[in-house]
C-alpha positions as CSV (number, residue, x, y, z in Angstrom):
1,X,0.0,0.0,0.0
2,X,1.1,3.3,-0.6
3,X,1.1,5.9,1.8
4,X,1.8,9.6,1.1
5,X,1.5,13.1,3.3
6,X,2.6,16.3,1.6
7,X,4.7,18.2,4.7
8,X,6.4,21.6,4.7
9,X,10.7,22.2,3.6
10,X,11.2,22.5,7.1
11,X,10.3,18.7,8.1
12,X,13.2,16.1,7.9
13,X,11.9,12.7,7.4
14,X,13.9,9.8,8.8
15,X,13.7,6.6,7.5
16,X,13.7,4.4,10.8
17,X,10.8,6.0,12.5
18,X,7.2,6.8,12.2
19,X,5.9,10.1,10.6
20,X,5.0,12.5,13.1
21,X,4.8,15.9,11.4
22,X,1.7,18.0,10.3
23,X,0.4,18.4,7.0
24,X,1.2,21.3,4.8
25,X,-0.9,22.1,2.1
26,X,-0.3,25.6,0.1
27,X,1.6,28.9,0.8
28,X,2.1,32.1,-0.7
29,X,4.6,33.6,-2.8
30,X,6.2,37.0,-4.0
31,X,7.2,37.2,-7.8
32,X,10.9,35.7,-8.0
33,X,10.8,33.6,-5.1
34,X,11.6,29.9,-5.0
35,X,9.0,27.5,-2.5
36,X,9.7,24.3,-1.4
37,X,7.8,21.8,-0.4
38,X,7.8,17.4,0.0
39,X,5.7,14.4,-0.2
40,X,6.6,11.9,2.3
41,X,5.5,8.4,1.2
42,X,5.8,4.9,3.3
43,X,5.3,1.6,0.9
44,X,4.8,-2.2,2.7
45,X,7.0,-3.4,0.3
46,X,9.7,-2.0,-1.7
47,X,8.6,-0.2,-4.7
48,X,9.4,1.7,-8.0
49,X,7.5,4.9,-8.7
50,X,7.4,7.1,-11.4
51,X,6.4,10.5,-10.2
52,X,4.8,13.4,-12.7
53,X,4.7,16.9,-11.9
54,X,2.0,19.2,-13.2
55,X,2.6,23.1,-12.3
56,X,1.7,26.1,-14.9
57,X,5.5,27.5,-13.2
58,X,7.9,26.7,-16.0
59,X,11.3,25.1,-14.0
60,X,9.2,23.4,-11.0
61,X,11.2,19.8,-10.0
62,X,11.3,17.2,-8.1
63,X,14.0,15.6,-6.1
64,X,14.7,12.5,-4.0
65,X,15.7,13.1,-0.6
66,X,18.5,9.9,0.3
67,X,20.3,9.2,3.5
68,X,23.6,9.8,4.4
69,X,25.8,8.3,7.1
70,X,27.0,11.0,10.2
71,X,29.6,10.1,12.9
72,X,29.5,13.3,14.4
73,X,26.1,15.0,15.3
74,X,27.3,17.8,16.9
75,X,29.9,18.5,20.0
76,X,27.4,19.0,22.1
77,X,23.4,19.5,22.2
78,X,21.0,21.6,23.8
79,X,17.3,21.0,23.6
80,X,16.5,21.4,19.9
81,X,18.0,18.5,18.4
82,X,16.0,16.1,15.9
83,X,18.7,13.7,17.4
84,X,22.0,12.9,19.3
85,X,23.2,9.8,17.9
86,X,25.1,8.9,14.6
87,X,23.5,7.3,12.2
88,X,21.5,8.1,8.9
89,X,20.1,11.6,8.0
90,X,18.3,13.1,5.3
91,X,20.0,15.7,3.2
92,X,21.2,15.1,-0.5
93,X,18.5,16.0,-3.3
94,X,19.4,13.4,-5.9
95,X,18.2,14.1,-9.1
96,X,15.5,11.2,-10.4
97,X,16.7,9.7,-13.8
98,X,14.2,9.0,-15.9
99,X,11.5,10.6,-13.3
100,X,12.0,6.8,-11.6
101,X,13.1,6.4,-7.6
102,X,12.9,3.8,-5.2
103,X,10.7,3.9,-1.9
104,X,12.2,1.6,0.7
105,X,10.1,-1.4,2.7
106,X,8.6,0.2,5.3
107,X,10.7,3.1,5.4
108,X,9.3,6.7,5.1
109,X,11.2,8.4,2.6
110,X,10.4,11.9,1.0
111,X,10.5,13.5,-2.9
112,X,11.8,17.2,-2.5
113,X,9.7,19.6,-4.9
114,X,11.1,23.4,-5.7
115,X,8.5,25.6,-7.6
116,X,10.4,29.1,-8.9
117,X,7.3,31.5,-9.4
118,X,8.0,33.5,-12.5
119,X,8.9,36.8,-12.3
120,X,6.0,37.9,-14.7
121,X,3.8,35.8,-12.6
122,X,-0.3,37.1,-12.3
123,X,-1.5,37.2,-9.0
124,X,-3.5,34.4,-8.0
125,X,-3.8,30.7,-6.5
126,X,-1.6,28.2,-8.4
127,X,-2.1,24.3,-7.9
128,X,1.0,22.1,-8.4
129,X,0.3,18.3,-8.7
130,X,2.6,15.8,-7.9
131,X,1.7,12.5,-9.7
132,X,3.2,9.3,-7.9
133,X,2.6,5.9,-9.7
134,X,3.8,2.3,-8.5
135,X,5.6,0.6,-11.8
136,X,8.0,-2.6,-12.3
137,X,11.7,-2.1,-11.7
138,X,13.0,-0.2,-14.4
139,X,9.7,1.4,-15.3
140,X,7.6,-0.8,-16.6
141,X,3.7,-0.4,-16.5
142,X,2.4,-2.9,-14.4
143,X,-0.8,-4.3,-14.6
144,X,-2.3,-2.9,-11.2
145,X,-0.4,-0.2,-10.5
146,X,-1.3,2.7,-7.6
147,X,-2.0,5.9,-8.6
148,X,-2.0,8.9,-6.2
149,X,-1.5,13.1,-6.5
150,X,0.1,15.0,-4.1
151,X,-1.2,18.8,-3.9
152,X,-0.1,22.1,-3.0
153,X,-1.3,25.3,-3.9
154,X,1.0,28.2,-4.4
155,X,-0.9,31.9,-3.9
156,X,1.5,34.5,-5.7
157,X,1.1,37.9,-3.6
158,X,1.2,40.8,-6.3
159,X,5.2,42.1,-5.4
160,X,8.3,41.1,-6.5
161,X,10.9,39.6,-4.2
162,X,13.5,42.6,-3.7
163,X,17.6,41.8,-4.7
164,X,19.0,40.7,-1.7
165,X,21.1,43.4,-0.1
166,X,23.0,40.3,2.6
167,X,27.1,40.1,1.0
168,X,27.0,36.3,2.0
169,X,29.8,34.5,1.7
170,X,30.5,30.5,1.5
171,X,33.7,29.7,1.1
172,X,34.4,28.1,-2.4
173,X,37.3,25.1,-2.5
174,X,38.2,25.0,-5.9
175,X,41.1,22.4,-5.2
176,X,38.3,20.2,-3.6
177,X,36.4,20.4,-7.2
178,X,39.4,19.6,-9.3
179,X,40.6,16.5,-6.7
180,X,37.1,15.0,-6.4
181,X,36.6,15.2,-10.3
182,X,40.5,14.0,-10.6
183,X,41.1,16.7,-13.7
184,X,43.8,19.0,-14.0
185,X,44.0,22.7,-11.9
186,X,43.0,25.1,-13.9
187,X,42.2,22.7,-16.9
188,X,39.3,23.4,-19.4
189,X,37.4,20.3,-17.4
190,X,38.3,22.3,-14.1
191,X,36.7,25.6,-15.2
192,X,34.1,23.8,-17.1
193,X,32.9,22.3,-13.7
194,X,33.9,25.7,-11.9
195,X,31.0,27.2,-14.1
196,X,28.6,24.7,-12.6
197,X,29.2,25.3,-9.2
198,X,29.0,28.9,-9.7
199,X,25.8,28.8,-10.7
200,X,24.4,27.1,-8.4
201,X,26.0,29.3,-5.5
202,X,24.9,32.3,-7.5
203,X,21.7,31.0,-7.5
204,X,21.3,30.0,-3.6
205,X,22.4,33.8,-2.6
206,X,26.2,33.3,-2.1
207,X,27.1,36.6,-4.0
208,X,30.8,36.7,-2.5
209,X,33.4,34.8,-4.0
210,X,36.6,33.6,-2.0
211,X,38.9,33.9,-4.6
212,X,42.5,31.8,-4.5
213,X,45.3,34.4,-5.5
214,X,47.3,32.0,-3.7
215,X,46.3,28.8,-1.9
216,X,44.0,29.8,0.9
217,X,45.4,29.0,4.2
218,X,42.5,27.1,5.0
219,X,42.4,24.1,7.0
220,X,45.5,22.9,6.5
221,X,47.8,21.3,9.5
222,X,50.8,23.1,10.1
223,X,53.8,22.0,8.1
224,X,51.3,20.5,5.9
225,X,49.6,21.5,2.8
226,X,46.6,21.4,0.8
227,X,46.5,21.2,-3.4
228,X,48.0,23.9,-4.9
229,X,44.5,26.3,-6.2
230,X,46.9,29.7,-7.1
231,X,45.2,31.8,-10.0
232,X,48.3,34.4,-10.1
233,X,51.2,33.3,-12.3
234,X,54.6,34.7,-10.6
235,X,57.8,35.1,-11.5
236,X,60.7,36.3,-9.8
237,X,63.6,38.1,-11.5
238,X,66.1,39.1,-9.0
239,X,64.5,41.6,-6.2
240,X,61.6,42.4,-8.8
241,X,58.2,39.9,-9.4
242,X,56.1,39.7,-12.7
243,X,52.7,38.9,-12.4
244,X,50.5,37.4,-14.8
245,X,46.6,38.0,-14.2
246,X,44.8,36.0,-17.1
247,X,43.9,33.4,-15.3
248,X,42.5,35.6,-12.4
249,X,40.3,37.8,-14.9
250,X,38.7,34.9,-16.1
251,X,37.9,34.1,-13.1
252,X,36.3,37.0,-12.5
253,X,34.6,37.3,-15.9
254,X,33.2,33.9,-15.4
255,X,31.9,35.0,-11.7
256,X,30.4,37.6,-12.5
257,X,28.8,36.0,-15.6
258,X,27.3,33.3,-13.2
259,X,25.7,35.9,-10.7
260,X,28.8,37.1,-8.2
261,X,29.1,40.5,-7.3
262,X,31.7,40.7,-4.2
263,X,35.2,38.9,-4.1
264,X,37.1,38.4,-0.9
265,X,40.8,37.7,-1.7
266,X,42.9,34.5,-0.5
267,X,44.1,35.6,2.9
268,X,48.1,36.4,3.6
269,X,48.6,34.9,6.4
270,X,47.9,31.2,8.2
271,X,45.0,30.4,10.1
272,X,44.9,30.6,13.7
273,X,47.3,32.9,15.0
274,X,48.8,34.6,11.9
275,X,52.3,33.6,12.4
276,X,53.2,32.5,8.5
277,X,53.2,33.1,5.1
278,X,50.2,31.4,2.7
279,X,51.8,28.7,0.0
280,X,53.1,31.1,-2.8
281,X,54.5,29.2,-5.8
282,X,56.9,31.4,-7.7
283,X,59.2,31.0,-11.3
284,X,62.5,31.2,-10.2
285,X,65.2,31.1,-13.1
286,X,62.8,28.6,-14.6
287,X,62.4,26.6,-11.9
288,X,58.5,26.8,-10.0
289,X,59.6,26.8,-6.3
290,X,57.2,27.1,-3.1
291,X,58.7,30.8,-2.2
292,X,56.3,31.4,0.4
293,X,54.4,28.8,3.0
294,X,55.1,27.3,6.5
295,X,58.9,27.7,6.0
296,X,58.8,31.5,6.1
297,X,57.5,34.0,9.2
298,X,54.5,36.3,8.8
299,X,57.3,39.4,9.4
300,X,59.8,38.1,6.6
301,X,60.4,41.7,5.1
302,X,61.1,38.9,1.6
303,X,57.2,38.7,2.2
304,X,56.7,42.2,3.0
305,X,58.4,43.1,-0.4
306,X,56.2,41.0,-2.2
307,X,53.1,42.2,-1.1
308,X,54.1,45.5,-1.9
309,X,54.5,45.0,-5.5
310,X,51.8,43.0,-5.7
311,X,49.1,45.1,-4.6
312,X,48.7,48.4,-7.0
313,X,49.0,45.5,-9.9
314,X,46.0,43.6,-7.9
315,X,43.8,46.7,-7.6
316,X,44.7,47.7,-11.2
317,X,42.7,44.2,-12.3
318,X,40.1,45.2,-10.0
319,X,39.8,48.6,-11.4
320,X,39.3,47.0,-15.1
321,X,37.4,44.6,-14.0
322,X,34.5,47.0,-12.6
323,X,34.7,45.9,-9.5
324,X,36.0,48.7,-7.3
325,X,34.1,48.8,-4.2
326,X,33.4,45.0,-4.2
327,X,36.4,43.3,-3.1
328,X,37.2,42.4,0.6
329,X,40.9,41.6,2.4
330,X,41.6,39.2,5.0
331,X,44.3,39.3,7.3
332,X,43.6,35.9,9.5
333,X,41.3,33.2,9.9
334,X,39.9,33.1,13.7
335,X,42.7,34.4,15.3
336,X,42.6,34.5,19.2
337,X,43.2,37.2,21.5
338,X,46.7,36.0,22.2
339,X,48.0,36.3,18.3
340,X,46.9,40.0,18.5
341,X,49.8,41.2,18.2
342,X,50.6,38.7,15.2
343,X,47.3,40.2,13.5
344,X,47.9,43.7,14.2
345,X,51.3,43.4,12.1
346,X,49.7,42.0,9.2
347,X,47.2,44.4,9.0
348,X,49.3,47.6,9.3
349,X,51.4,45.8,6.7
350,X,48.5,45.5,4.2
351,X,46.0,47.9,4.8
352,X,48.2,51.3,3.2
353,X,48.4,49.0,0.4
354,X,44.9,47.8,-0.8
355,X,43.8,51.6,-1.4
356,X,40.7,51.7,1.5
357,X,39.2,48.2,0.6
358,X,38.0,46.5,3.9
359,X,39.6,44.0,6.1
360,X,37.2,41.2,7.3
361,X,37.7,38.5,9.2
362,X,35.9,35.5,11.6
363,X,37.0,36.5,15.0
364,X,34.9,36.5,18.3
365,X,37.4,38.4,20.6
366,X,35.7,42.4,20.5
367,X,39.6,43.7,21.6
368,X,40.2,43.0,17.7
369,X,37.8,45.8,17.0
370,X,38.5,48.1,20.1
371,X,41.6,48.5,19.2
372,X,41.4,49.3,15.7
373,X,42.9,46.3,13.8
374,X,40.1,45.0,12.0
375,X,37.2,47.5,10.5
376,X,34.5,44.7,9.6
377,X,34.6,42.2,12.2
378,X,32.7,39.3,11.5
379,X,31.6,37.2,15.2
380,X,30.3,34.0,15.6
381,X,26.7,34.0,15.9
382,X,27.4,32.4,19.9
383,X,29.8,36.0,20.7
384,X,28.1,38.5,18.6
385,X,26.1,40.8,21.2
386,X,29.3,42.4,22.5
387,X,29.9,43.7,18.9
388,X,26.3,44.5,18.5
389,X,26.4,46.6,21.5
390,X,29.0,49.0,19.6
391,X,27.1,49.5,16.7
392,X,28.9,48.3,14.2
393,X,27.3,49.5,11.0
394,X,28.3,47.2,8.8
395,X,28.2,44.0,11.1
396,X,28.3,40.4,9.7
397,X,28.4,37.4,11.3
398,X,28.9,33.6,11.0
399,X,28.7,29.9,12.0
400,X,30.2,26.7,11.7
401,X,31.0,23.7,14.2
402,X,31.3,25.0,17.8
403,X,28.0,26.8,17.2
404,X,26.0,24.1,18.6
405,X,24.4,25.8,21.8
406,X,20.7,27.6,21.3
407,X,22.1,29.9,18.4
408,X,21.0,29.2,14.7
409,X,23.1,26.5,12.7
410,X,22.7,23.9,9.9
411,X,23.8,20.7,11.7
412,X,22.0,17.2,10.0
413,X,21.1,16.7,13.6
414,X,19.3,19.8,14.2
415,X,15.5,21.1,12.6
416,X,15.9,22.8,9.3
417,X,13.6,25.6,11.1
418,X,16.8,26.3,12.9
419,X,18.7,26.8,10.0
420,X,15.9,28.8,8.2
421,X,15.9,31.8,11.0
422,X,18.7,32.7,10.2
423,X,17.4,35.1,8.0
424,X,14.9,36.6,10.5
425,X,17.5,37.3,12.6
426,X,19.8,38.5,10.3
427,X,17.0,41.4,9.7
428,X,16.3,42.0,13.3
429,X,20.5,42.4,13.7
430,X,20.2,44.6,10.8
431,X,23.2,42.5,9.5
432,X,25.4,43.1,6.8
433,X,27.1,39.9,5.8
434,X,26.8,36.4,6.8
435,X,30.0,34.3,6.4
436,X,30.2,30.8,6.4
437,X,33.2,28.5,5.6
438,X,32.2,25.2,3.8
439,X,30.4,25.5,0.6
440,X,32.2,22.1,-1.0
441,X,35.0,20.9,1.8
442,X,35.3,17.7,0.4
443,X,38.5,16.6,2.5
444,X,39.2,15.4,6.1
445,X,40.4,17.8,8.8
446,X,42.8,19.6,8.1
447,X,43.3,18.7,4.7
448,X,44.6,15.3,5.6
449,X,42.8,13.6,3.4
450,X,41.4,14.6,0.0
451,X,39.9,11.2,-1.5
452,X,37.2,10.9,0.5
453,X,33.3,10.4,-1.0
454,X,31.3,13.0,0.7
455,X,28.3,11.1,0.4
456,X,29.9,8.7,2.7
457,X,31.9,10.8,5.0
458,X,30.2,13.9,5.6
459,X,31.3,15.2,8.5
460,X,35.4,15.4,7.8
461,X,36.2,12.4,9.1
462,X,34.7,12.4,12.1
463,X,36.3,16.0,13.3
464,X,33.0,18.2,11.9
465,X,29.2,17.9,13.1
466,X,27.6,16.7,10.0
467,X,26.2,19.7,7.8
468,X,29.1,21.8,8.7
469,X,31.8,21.2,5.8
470,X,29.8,21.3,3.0
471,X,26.2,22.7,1.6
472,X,26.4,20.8,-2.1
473,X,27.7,17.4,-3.0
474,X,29.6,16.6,-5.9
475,X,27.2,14.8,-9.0
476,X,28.5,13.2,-11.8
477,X,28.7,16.5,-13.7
478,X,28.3,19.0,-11.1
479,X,26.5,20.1,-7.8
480,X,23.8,18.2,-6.1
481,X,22.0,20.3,-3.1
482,X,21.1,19.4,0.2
483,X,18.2,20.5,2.2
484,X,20.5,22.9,4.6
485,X,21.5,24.6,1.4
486,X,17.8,24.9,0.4
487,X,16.4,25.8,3.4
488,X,19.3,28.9,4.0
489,X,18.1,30.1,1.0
490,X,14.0,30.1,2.3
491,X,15.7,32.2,4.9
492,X,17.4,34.5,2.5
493,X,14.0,35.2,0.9
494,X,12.3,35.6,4.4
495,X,14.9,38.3,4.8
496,X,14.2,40.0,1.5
497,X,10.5,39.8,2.2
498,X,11.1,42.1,5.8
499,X,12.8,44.1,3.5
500,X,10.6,44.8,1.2
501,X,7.8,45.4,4.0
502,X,9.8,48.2,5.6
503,X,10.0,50.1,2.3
504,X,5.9,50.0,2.5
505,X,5.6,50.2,6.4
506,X,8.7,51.2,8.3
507,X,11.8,49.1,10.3
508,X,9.9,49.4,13.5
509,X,6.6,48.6,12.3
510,X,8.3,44.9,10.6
511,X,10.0,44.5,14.2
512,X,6.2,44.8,16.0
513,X,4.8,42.4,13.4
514,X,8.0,39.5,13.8
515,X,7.1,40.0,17.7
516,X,3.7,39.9,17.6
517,X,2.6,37.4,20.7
518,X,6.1,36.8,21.8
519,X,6.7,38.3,25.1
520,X,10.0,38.1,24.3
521,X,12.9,40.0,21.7
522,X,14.3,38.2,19.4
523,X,18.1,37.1,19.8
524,X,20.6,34.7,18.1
525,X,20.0,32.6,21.3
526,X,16.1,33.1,21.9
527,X,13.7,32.8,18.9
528,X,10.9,30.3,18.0
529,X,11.9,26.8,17.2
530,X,8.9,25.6,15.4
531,X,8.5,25.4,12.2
532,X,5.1,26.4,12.2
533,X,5.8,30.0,13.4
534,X,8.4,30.3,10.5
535,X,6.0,29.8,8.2
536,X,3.0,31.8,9.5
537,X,5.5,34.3,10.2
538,X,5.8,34.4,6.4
539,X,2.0,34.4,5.6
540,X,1.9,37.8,7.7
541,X,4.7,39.0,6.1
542,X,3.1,38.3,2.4
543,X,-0.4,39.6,3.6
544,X,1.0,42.9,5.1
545,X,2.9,43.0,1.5
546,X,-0.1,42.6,-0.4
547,X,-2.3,45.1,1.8
């Protein structure tokens, strides 16, 4: 017998228990906006379906949502969890060939289905019909086959989802694309598949680019090191460099072309503590030698040098290029109040030399701020009210695997309506950029290994909560989503929706209507959990749009 419940994005459906979750039926919309939405279904006996989608929104799909294997929940829990356990979770959307999957004995399983709603879409109620038949393996008609529709009924408010004014960036591993797919760095096969991902970044909101002048300095052990990604050609003739930008500006051209419009650079100096120099491969007397790395201080005045020449060259290609105003620095990743002094140095080294561009950086100690060596701080989501408090104008903030306690992350193991509010909060903090660091991390901690299949190990080997290193798993041609990456995205459009409502009624008049019947304010560590107030939430937000 075949069972089926069509449930809201923000449900994850588990395989080894019962279906618990309400029924969701229809929402509404603004003009450019993507909904989600899944059918859970539950056969006696495994089964082949064949599943049908009928929708008057040109680009509607439908995805299976599989399993995957997590070690490491999280390092710790507090009391909204889906679970605390390893085991199997819900999160790639693998495409269906030939419109065919396979529903499991006695397993609930769930089919993923994104509507886009046109841009030039008429006001009005929209059904979408997902058609679910039983066949033989391999697609066959059987003779008595079940037959079932899922609905949902999409109501398009007359407004247009507003460009999203959030820089977000997700770090990009490039070396990660080229290992997985085993092709050459910087090969036609390597950009071809560069393209792909992209896109599909573009399209999800990530409009900031990390872009590898050099190898980023990223997860990588000391004295170790991860594949050489390095878009700058350099060559060293005596005391003076030469540097080659073509591969750079195509990779520009080719970001922009897919949807980019901000570019942090490759930062200078190690993770951790700034103490060394990034890998920097160099053409000397013919020769390609690794100039810069572990093997050479962050205060080598050799290093100093080089920066120096590099820079006006570097903001040259950015002036060409049209992107003045868009690119961001880095000094160090997460550095610690004791390397302060470490991080201080490399930013009085690089900032008269980037000609007013910003500094950013992940670093949860305010002292970094107070005194002056960082201009755009960007705290965890856990340590961010002490930077609130000196209102910061242009304040961003971030996430990744030690946010685990009450504050909004995109763990396996938590409820994607934790992930989701993000983007409430992120207009309630009036933020200006949301960082997070694994948009494909496709190797172990570290960097120590870089064979691994991420549909196997997703949580680095054991060292990450699951969720945390990557949002998008590599397909046979390109990227496959996952419902975290999804579900950010519903919270993105949340936050453009708020946005738009204060143009029509006022900031402070959107702040009344997100606390209506709380008792409480809003804060990265107190906010609804259910999913259910999410998406009312939204309805309000789309009524008080349409007027």
């Amino acid at each position: 017998m075949l069972k089926f419940k069509t449930v809201s994005s923000l449900e994850k459906i588990f395989s080894d228990e019962d279906l618990r979750v309400s029924e969701c039926r229809g929402c509404s919309a603004l003009r450019g906006e993507t909904v989600s939405f899944q059918v859970a279904l539950h056969v006696d006996e495994r089964q082949w379906i064949e599943v049908g989608l009928e929708s008057a929104f040109e680009g509607a799909g439908v995805r299976g949502v599989e399993q995957v294997p997590c070690t490491m929940p999280s390092y710790g829990f507090d009391d909204n969890f889906l679970r605390t356990t390893p085991g199997l979770y819900p999160n790639p959307l693998m495409p269906l060939e030939d419109r065919l999957w396979v529903v499991r004995k006695k397993q609930w399983q769930a089919l993923w289905v994104s509507v886009p709603v046109p841009t030039d879409c008429k006001p009005g109620k929209y059904d979408v019909a997902v058609k679910i038949k039983t066949v033989a393996p391999g697609g066959k008609a059987l003779d008595a086959c079940e037959d079932v529709t899922a609905r949902f009924t999409v109501e398009v408010i007359d407004a247009m989802l507003p460009p999203q004014r959030l820089i977000r960036s997700e770090w990009f591993h490039g070396d990660c694309i080229y290992s997985f797919y085993k092709v050459g760095c910087w090969s036609e096969e390597h950009w071809a598949l560069l393209e792909k991902y992209f896109a599909n970044a573009a399209r999800h909101g990530i409009n900031m680019l990390l872009t590898p002048i050099w190898t980023p300095p990223l997860d990588t052990a000391e004295g170790g090191e991860r594949p050489t990604i390095q878009l700058l050609d350099i060559t060293r003739k005596g005391d003076q460099y030469e540097f080659d930008f073509t591969k750079l500006k195509r990779w520009f051209e080719l970001a922009c072309k897919c949807g980019f419009e901000y570019f942090d650079f490759a930062h200078p100096f190690t993770q951790w503590g700034a103490r060394f120099t990034p890998k920097i491969i160099v053409n000397v007397d013919g020769r390609d030698e690794k100039l810069f790395g572990w093997h050479v201080s962050a205060d080598s005045p050799e290093y100093a040098e080089f920066l120096k020449q590099l820079m006006p060259q570097l903001l040259e290609v950015v002036r060409q290029a049209g992107l003045e105003g868009k690119i961001f620095f880095h000094i160090s990743d997460e550095p610690h109040l004791d390397h302060l002094a470490e991080y201080r140095y490399g930013a009085e080294l690089l900032r008269p030399l980037i000609g007013g561009a910003p500094i950013i950086d992940a670093l949860s100690s305010i002292d970094f701020y107070d005194k002056g060596v960082v201009g755009i701080p960007i705290p965890a989501n856990d340590h961010i009210e002490p930077f609130r408090e000196r209102g910061i104008s242009s304040l961003f903030t971030y996430f990744c695997v030690s946010q685990w306690n009450k504050v909004p992350n995109r763990f396996f193991a938590m409820p994607s309506a934790r992930c989701r509010i993000m983007g409430v909060l992120s207009y309630v903090y009036d933020l200006a950029g949301f960082l997070q660091w694994g948009y494909n991390f496709w190797y172990t901690q570290f960097s120590l290994k870089q064979d691994i299949d991420p549909f196997k190990v997703t949580d680095a080997g054991g060292s990450f909560p699951g969720g945390d290193s990557f949002a998008v798993y590599p397909g046979p041609d390109g990227p496959i989503d996952s419902i975290h990456h999804e579900v950010f995205t519903e919270g993105l459009q949340d936050l453009r929706a708020l946005r738009l409502l204060e143009v029509k009624i006022g900031r402070q008049a959107v702040l009344d209507l997100i606390h209506e019947g709380l008792y409480y304010t809003l804060t990265m560590k107190r906010y609804p959990q259910e999913a259910a107030w999410l998406l009312e939430l939204r309805r309000r937000v789309n009524a008080a749009i349409a007027g």
